[in-house]
GUMAR-99932 format. One line per 8 residues: their letters; for each residue x, y, z of N, C-alpha, C. Coordinates in steps of 0.05 Angstrom, whole numbers, plus 5000, padded with zeros to 4 digits. Layout:
BEGIN
A	X Y Z X Y Z X Y Z | ... .
END
This chain:
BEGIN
XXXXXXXX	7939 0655 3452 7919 0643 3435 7916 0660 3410 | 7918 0648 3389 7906 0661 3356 7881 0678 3364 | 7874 0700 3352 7856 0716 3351 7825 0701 3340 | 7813 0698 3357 7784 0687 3357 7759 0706 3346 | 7751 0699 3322 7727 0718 3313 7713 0692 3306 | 7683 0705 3311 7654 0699 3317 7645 0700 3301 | 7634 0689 3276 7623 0697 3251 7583 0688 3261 | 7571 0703 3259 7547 0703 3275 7528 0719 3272 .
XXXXXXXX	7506 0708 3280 7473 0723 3274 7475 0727 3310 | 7470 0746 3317 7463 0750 3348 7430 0737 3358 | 7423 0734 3344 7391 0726 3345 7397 0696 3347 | 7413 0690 3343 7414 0655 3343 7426 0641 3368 | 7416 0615 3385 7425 0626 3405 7449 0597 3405 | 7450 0582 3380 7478 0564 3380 7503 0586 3371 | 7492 0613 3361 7520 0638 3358 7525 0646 3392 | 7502 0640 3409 7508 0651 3441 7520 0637 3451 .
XXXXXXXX	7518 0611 3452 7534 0592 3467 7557 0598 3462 | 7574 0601 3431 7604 0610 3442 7615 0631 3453 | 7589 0652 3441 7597 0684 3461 7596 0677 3491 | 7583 0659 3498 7572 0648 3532 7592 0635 3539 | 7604 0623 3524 7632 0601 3530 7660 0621 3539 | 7661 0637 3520 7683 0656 3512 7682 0675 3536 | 7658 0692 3543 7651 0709 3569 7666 0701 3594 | 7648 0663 3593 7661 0659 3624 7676 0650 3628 .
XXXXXXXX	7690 0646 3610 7731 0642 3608 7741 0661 3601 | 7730 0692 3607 7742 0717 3593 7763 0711 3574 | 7752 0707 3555 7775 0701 3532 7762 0728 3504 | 7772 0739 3489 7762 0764 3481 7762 0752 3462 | 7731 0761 3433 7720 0761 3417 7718 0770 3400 | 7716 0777 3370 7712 0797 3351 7691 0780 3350 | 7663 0802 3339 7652 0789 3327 7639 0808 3299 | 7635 0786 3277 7622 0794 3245 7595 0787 3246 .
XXXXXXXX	7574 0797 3242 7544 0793 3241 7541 0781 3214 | 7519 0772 3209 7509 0760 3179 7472 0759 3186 | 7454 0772 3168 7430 0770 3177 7422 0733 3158 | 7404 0721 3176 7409 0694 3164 7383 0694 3152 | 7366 0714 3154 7338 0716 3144 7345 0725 3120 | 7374 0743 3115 7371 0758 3087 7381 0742 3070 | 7390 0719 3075 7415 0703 3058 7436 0701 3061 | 7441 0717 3077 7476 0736 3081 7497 0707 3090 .
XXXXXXXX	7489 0689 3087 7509 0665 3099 7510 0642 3077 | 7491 0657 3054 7498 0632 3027 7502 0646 3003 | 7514 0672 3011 7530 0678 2981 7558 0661 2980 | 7559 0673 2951 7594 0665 2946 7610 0661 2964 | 7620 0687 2965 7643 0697 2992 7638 0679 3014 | 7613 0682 3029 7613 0663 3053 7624 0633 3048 | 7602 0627 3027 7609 0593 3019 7641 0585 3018 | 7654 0607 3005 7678 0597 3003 7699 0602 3016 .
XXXXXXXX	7695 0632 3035 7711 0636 3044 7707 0630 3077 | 7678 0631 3091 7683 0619 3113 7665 0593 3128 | 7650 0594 3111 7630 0554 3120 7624 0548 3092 | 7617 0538 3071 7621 0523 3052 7591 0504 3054 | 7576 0495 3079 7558 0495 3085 7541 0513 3086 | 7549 0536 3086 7521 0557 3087 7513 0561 3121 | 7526 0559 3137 7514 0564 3159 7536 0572 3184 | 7515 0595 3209 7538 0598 3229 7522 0585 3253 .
XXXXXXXX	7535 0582 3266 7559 0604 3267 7581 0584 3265 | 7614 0605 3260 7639 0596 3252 7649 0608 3269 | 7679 0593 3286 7688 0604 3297 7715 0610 3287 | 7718 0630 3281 7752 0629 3270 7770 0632 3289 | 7794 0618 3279 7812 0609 3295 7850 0625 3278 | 7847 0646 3290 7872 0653 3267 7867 0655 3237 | 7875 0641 3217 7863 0627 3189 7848 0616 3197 | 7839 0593 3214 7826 0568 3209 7792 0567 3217 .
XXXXXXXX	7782 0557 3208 7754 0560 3207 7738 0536 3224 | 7717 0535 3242 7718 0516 3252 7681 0519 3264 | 7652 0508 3242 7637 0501 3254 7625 0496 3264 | 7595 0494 3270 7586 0478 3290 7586 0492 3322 | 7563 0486 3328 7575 0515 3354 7576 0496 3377 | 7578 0468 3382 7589 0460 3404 7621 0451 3404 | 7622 0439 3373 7654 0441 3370 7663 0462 3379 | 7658 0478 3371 7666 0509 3373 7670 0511 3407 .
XXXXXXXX	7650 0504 3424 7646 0513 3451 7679 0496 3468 | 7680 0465 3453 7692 0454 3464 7723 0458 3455 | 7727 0475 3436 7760 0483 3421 7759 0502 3450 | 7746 0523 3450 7751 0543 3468 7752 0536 3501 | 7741 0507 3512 7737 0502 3539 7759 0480 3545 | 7777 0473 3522 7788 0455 3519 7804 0462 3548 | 7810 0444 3566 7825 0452 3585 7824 0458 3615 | 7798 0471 3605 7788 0489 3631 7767 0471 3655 .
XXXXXXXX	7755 0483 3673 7738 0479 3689 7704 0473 3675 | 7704 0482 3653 7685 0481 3642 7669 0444 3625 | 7701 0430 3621 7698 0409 3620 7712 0394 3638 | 7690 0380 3656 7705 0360 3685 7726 0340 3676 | 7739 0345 3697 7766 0325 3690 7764 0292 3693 | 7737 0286 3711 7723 0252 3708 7712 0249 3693 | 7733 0224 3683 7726 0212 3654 7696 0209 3647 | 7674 0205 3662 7660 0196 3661 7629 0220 3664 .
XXXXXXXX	7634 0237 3674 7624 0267 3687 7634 0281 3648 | 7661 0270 3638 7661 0285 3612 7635 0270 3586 | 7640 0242 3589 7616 0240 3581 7590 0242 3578 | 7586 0238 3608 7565 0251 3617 7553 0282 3598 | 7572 0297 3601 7575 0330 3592 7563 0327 3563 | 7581 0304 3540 7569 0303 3525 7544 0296 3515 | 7536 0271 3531 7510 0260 3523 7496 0281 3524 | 7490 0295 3546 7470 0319 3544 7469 0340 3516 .
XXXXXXXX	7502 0352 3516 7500 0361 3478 7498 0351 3464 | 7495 0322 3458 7487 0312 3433 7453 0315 3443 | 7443 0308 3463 7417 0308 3469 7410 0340 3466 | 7422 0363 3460 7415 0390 3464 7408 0382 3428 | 7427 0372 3411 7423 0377 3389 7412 0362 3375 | 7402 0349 3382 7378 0320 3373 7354 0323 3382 | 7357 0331 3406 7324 0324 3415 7317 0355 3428 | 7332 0381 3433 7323 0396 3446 7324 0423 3416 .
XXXXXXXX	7341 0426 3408 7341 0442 3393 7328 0450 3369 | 7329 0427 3360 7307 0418 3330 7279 0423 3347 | 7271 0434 3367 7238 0431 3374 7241 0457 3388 | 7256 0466 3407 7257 0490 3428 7254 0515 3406 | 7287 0510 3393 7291 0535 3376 7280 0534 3357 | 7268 0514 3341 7264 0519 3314 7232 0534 3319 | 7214 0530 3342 7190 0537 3352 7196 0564 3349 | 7219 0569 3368 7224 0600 3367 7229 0614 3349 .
XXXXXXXX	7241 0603 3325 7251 0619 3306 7228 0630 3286 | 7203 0599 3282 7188 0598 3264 7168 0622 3276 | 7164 0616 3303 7146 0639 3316 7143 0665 3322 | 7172 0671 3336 7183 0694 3338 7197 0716 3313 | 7221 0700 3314 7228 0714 3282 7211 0714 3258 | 7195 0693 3251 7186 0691 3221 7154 0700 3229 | 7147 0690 3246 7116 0689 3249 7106 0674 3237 | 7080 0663 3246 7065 0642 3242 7059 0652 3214 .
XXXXXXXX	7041 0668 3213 7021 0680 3183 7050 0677 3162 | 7074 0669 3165 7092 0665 3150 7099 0648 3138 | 7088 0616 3158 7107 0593 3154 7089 0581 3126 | 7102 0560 3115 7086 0543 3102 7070 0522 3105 | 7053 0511 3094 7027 0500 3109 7044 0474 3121 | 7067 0454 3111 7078 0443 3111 7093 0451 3144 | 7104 0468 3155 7121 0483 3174 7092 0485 3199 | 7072 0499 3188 7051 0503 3210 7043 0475 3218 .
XXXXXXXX	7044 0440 3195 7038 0424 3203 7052 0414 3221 | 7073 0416 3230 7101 0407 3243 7087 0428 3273 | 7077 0438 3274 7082 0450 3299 7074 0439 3326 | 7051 0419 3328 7029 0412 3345 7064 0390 3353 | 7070 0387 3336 7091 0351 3337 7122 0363 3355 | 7130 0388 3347 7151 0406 3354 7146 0407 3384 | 7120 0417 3390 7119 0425 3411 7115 0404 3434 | 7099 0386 3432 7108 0360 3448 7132 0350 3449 .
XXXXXXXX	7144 0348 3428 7178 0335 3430 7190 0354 3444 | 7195 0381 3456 7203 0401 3459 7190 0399 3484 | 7170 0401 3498 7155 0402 3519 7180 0370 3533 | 7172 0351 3523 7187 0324 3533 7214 0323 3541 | 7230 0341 3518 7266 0351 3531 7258 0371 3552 | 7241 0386 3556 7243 0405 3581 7233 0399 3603 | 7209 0366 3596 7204 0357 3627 7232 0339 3634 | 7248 0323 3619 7257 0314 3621 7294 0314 3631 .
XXXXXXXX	7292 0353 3626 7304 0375 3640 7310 0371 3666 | 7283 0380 3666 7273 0385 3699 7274 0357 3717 | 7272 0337 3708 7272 0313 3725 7300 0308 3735 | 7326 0321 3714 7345 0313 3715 7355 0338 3741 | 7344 0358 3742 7350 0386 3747 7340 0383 3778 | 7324 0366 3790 7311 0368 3805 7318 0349 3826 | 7344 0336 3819 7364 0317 3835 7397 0336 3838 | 7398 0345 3820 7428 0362 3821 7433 0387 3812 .
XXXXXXXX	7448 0401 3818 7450 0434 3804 7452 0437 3782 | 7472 0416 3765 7486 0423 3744 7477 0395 3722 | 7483 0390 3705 7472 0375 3685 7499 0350 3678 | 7522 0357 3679 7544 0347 3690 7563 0349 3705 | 7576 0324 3723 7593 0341 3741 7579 0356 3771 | 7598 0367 3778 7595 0380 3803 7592 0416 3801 | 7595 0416 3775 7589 0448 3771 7586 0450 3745 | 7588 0479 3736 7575 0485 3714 7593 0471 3687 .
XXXXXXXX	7586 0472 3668 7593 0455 3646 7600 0463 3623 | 7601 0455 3594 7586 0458 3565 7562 0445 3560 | 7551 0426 3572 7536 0414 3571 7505 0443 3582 | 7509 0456 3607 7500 0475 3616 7497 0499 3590 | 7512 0502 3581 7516 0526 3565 7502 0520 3544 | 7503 0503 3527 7483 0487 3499 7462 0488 3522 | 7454 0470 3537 7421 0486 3537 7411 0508 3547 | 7429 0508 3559 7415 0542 3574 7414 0559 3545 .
XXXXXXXX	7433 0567 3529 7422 0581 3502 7391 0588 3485 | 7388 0557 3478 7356 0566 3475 7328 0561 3496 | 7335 0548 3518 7323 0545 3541 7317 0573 3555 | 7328 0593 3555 7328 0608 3569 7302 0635 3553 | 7298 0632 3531 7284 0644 3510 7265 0625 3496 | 7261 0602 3509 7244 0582 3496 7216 0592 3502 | 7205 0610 3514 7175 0622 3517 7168 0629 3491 | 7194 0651 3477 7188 0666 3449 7174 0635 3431 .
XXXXXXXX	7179 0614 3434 7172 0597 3420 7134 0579 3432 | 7127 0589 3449 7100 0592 3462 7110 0573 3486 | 7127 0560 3502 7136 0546 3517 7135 0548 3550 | 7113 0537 3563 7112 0554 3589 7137 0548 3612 | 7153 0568 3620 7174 0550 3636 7164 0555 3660 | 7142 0564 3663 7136 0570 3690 7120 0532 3704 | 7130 0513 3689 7113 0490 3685 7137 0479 3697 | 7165 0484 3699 7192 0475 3704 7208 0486 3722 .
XXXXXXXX	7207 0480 3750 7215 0493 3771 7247 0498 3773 | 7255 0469 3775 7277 0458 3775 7289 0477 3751 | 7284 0475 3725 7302 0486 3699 7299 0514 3702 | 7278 0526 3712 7275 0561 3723 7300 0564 3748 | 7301 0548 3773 7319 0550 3785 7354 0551 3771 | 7350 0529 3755 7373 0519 3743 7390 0547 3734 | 7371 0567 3708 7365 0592 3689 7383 0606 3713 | 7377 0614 3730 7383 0632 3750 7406 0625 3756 .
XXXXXXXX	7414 0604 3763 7447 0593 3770 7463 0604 3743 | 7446 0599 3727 7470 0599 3703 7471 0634 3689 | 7464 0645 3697 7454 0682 3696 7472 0690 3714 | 7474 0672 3737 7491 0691 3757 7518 0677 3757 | 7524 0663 3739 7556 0651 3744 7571 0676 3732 | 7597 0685 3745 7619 0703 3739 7631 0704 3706 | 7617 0730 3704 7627 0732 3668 7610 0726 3644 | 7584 0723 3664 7557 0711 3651 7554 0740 3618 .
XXXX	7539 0739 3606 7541 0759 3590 7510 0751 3577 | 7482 0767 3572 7463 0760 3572 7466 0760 3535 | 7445 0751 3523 7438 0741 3490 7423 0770 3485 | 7445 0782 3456 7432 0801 3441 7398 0817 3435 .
END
């Protein structure tokens, strides 16, 4: 395989999912930091030379630049055990990532980021008004977690997934965002399966 570098904020936890992907397929990593609080991912150089969008994480591929961190998850699992070989268990896999990045992420992480990293006394009155709304929508993907969590181990399939890996990322640190998981048995049990799978590697 072409030499794989990580272009990435460690604090971010769609940059963990591919470090989390990469771990438990021991597949080896470089990785380049960028602070995303400082700008460091919308100068020049970045724009042009590795997202053009302004944003990571990127996974490089040899030359090639690639994205989006579940694309990213799924170039690297392409193959493996990680995505089930029933047709339908693979869909399955996806619905949940598109559901990680629609309905769980925009509320989990962005809580976390605004709260933890930036702090409240930071946001704009506009950002503090969003929060009461964040956190219900966000509360609703994690009961709705647990309902799913509380019939089967895994989220697709018969074992662990990508589907697993996108949420467990910011699920697992979703407190920093005021989020009680002690409210979610099932997705606390879940946490623990996915901590102790072989090659696990914990978030910066």
């Amino acid at each position: 395989m072409e030499t794989l570098i990580l272009h990435e904020d460690p604090c971010s936890g769609n940059c963990y999912k591919i470090r989390l992907t990469a771990a438990l397929l021991g597949l080896p990593l470089e990785r380049r930091f960028y602070d995303i609080t400082k700008g460091e991912t919308r100068t020049p150089q970045f724009l042009r030379e590795v997202n053009a969008n302004g944003r990571i994480p990127v996974l490089q591929v040899g030359e090639r630049f690639l994205p989006e961190s579940n694309a990213a998850c799924w170039y690297l699992a392409d193959g493996t055990a990680l995505i089930p070989e029933d047709r339908f268990d693979r869909a399955d896999m996806l619905r949940w990532m598109f559901f990680e990045q629609y309905n769980h992420e925009p509320n989990v992480a962005t809580l976390r980021f605004w709260l933890s990293l930036i702090g409240e006394a930071n946001l704009t009155e506009a950002q503090r008004g969003q929060i009461a709304g964040k956190r219900a929508a966000g509360e609703a993907a994690l009961a709705l977690m647990d309902q799913h969590l509380a019939q089967r181990g895994w989220f697709a399939g018969e074992g662990p997934s990508l589907a697993d890996i996108a949420l467990y990322a910011y699920t697992h640190v979703s407190e920093a965002g005021g989020f009680r998981l002690a409210d979610y048995s099932a997705v606390q049990a879940w946490l623990a399966r996915v901590a102790a799978l072989p090659g696990y590697v914990a978030m910066d």
